[in-house]
N, C-alpha and C positions, 0 to 999 in steps of 0.2 A: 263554704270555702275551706279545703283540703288543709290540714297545714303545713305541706308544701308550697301551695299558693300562697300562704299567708307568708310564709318566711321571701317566697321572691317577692313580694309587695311590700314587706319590710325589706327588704333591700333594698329594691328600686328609691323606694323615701332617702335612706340612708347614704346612698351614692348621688339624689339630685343633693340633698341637704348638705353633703359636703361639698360640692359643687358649686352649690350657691355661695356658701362660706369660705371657701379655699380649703376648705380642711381637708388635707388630704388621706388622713388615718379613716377621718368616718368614711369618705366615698368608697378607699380600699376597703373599709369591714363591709359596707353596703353588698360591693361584688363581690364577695367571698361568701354573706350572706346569698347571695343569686344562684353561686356557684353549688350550695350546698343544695339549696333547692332543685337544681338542675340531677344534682347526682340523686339525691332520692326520688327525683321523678323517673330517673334510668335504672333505679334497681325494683323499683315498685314495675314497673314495667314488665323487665325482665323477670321479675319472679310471679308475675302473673302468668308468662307465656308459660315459665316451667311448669310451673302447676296446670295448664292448660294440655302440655304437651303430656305431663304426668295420669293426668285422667283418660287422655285417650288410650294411654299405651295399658293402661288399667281394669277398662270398661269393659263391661262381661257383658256385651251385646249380643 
């Protein structure tokens, strides 16, 4: 498990756990913890395609 995944699986706990509790500060940290996951999974991404696109434009075929 990535530790993107891990930080959206810690979140997902942490938004039902406030949830369950009425707390509403942890369920907000939960989805903010989610959200953060979310955004590194979108730059992990995008910086895979760059370097993707980077090798082809590179490749001395």
């Amino acid at each position: 498990m990535g530790e993107s995944a891990m930080d959206k699986a810690k979140g997902k706990a942490k938004e039902m756990a406030g949830k369950a509790t009425g707390n509403e500060r942890l369920k907000s940290e939960g989805k903010v913890d989610q959200a953060k996951s979310d955004a590194r999974n979108a730059a992990d991404k995008a910086r895979g395609k760059a370097e993707g696109m980077r090798d082809s434009l590179t490749d001395d075929k």
